[in-house]
C-alpha positions in Angstrom: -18.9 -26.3 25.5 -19.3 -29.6 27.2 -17.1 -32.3 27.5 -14.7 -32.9 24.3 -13.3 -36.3 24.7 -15.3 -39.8 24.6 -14.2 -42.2 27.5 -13.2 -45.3 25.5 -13.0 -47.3 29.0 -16.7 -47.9 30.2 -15.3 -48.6 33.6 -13.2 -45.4 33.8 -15.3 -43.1 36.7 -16.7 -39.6 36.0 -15.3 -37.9 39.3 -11.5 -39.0 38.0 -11.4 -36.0 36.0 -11.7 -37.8 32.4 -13.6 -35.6 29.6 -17.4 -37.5 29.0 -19.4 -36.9 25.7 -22.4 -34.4 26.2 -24.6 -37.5 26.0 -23.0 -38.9 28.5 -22.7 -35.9 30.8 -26.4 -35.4 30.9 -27.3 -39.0 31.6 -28.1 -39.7 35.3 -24.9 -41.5 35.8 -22.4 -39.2 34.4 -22.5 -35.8 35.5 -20.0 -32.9 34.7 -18.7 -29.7 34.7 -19.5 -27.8 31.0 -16.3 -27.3 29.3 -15.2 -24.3 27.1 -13.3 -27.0 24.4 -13.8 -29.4 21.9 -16.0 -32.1 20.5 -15.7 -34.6 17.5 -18.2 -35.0 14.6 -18.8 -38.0 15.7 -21.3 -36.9 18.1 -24.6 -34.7 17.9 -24.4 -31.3 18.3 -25.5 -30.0 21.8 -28.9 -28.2 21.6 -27.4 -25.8 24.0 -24.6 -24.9 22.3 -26.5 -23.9 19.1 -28.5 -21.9 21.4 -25.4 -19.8 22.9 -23.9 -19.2 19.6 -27.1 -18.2 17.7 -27.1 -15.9 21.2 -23.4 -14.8 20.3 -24.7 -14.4 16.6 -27.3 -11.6 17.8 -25.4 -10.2 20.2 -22.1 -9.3 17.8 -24.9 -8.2 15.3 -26.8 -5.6 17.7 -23.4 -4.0 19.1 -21.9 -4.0 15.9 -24.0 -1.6 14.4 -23.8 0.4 17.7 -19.6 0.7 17.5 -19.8 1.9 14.1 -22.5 4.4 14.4 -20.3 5.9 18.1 -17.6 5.5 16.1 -18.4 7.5 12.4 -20.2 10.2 14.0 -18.4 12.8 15.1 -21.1 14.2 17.0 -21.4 11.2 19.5 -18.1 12.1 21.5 -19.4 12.9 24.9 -18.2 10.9 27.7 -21.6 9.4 28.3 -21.5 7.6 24.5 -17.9 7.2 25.0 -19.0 4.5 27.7 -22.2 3.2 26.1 -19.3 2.4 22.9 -17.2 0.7 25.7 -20.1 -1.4 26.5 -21.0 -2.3 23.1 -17.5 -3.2 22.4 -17.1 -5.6 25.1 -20.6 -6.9 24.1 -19.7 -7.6 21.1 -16.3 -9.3 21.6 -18.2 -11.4 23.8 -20.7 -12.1 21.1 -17.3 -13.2 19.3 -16.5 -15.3 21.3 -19.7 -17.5 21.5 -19.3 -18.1 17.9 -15.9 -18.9 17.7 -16.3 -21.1 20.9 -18.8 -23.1 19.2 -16.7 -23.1 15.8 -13.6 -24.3 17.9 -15.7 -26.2 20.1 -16.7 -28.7 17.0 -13.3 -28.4 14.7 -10.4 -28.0 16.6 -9.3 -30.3 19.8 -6.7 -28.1 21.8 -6.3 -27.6 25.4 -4.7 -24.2 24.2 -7.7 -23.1 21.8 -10.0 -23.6 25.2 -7.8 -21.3 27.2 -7.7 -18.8 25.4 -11.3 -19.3 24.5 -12.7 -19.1 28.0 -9.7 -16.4 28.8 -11.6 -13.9 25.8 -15.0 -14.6 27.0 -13.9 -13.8 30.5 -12.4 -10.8 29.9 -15.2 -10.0 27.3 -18.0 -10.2 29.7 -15.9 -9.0 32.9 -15.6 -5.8 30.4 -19.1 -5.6 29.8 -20.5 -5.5 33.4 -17.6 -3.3 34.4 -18.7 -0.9 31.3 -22.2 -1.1 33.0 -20.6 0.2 36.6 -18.8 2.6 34.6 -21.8 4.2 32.9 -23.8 4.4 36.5 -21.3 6.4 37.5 -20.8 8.5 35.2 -25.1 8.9 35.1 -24.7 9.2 38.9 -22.1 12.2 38.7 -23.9 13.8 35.6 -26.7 14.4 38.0 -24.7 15.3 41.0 -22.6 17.7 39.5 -24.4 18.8 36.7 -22.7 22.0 36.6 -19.5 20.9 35.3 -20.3 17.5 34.0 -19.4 18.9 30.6 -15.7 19.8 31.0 -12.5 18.2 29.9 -11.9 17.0 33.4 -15.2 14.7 32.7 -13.9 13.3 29.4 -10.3 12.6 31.2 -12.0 10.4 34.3 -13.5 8.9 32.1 -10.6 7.5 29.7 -9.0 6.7 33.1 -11.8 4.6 33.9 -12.2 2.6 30.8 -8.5 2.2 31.1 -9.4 0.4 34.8 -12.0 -1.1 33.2 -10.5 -2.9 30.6 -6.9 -3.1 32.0 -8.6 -5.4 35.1 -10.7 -7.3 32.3 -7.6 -8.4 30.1 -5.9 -9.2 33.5 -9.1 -11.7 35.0 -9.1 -13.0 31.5 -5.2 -13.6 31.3 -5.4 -15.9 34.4 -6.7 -19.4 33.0 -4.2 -18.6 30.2 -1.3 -17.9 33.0 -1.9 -20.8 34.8 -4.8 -20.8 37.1 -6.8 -23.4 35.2 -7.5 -27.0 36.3 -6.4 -28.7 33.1 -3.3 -30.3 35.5 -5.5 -30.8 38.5 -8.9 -32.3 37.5 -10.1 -32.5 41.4 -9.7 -28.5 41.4 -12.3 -27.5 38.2 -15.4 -25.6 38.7 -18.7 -25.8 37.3 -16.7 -24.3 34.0 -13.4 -25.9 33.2 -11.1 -25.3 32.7 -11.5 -22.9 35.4 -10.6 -23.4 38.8 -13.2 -23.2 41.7 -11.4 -20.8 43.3 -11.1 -18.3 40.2 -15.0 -18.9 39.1 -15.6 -17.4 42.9 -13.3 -15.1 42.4 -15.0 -13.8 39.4 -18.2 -14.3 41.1 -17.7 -12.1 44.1 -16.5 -9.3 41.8 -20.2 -9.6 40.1 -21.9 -9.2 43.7 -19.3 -6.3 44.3 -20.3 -4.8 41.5 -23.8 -5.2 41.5 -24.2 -4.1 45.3 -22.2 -0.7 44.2 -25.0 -0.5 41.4 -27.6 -1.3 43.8 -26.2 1.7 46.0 -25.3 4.4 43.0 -29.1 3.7 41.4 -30.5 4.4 44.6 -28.9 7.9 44.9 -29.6 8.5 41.4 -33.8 7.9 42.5 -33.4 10.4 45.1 -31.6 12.9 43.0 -34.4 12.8 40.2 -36.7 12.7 42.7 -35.5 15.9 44.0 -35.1 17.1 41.0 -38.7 16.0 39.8 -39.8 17.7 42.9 -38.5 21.1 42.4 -39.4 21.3 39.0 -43.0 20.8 40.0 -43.2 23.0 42.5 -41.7 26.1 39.8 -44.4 25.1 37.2 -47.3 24.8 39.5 -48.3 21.0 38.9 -46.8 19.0 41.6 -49.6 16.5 41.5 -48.9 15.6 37.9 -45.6 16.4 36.3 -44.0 15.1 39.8 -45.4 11.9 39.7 -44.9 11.3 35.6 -41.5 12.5 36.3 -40.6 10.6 39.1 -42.6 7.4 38.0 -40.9 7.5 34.6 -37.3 7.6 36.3 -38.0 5.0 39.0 -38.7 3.1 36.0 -36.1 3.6 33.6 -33.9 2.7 36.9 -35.7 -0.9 37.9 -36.0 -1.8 34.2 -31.8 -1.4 33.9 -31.4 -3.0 37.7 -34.1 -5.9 36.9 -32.7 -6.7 33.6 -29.0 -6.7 34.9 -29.6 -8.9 37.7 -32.3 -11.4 35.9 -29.6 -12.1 33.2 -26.7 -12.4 35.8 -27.9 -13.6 40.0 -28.8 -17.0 38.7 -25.1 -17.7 37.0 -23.3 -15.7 39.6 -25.1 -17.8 42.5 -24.9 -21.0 40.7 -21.0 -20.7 40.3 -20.9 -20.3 44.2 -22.8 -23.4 45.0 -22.4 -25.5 42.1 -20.2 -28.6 41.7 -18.4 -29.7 38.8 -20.3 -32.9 39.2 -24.2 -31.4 39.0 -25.6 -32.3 35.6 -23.8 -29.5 33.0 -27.6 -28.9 31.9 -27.2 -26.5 35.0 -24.5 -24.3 34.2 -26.0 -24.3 30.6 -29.6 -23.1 31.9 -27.9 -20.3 34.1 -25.1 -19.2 31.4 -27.5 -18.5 28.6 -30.1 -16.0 30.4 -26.4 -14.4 31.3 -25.4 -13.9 27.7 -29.1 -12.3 27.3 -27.9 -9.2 29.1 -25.7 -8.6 26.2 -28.2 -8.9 23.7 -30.6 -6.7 25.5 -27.7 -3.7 26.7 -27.6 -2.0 23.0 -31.8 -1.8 22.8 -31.4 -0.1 27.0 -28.4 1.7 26.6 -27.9 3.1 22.7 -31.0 2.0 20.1 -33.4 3.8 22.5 -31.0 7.1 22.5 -32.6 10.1 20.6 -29.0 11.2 19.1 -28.3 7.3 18.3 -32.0 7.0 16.6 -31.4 10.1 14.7 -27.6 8.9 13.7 -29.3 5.5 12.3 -32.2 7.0 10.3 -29.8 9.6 8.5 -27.4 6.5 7.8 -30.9 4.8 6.1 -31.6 7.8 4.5 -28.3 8.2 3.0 -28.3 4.6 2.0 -31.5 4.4 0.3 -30.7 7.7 -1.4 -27.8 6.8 -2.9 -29.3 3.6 -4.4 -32.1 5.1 -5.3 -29.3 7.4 -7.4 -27.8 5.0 -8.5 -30.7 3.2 -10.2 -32.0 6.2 -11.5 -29.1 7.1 -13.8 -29.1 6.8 -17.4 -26.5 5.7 -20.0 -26.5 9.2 -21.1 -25.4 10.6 -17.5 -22.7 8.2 -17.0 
């Protein structure tokens, strides 16, 4: 994901704009910005890129598995697993997409493969934490209106906003493909070419927007289930116990989704607001990978720690190991 080209003129300068090697970009004179293109075989494979796509490789593995098992049971058609199969669907199109970014990365040398490379991991990942903002919303009005969370109203806002969701993704992601990309004006690339600096802080202000609207709906969620906790204490006669396992086992849920979200994601999301596109590239590797951990670690937060999703797995086992057992089991006489 670094630079793809080799500067055949030793004099030629780093700041002009030319592609460098990754040796090359990580030696103390050459820095630059990482780059979602190519490379030649004639060069060692970055360390970090192996890392990211063995990252990719886990995280199209984990959602996979979770968009099949949303998708063949009938059962799981509420709005709330509507959204966690949203999730796990831009998960793991973003999981794609660190594969194939490596695959074209080291084959192919094409200015238009890396647009429309960084364009699907764009849109991949602005889907993801958009599907994250969608399901604390939906969690946030589950609990406020409780009453008549289960209607066919609930199931309609909610199409419409995965159709916001996504429709805004494919749009952010469209842009470098558009047009807004540096690959005509060097001086103009961010920390990622060949995105602009003025679309990576684009895209980075949406994160803080998004997070800070997290920030605020988790917090009224705490006080709900705290209320909730509360009351339900007070009609069973064990406030000092059940009100604090209650409330200590929702306050933690809560900072284990908030602290995971914004470990994986602050450091990237800062970094492409100060960074440079001639700091080392080592940088924008050490703060993209812990971002593409969030993906890896959504499906084990949001869906393989789900009762109805556990159950949905274990039956698919069963059935599995059944029918092979079957299987092995028959005769010649029974066929």
């Amino acid at each position: 994901m670094n630079e793809s080209l080799v500067v055949n003129d030793s004099s030629a300068s780093p700041g002009a704009g030319e592609s460098l090697s990754w040796m090359e970009a990580d030696s103390p004179e050459h820095n630059g910005s990482m780059e979602f293109s190519t490379a030649a075989f004639d060069f060692p494979i970055n360390p970090w890129d192996i890392m990211l796509c063995l990252s990719g490789t886990v995280i199209a593995c984990e959602n996979a598995i979770v968009v099949a098992i949303i998708f063949y049971t009938p059962t799981l058609r509420t709005p709330m697993f509507v959204l966690i199969g949203s999730l796990a669907t831009a998960d793991l199109l973003a999981g794609m997409g660190l594969i194939l970014n490596f695959v074209f990365q080291y084959v192919i040398s094409s200015e238009t493969i890396s647009l429309i490379t960084v364009g699907f991991l764009v849109a991949s990942f602005t889907a993801s934490i958009s599907s994250l903002l969608a399901i604390t919303v939906d969690r946030y009005f589950s609990l406020y209106n409780a009453l008549t969370y289960f209607s066919e109203k609930t199931l309609q806002y909610v199409h419409l906003m995965l159709m916001g969701t996504w429709g805004v993704s494919l749009l952010l992601g469209l842009l470098p493909v558009l047009g807004w990309n540096c690959l005509d004006e060097p001086d103009s690339c961010s920390i990622v070419r060949p995105l602009t600096r003025s679309n990576l802080t684009l895209l980075a202000t949406s994160f803080f927007v998004i997070f800070v609207l997290m920030l605020m709906l988790y917090f009224k969620i705490c006080k709900i289930v705290c209320h909730h906790a509360h009351q339900i204490a007070l009609q069973q006669h064990f406030f000092a116990t059940s009100h604090y396992v209650a409330t200590k086992k929702g306050v933690s849920t809560l900072a284990i989704i908030l602290g995971t979200f914004g470990a994986s994601w602050l450091p990237f999301a800062i970094y492409c607001l100060v960074g440079e596109k001639e700091y080392p590239s080592v940088y924008t590797y050490a703060t993209l990978l812990p971002a593409t951990y969030n993906s890896m670690i959504n499906p084990i937060i949001y869906a393989y720690r789900n009762a109805e999703i556990q159950r949905s797995i274990y039956m698919l086992l069963c059935g599995c190991f059944q029918a092979r057992g079957a299987y092995r089991s028959r005769s010649p006489s029974e066929v």
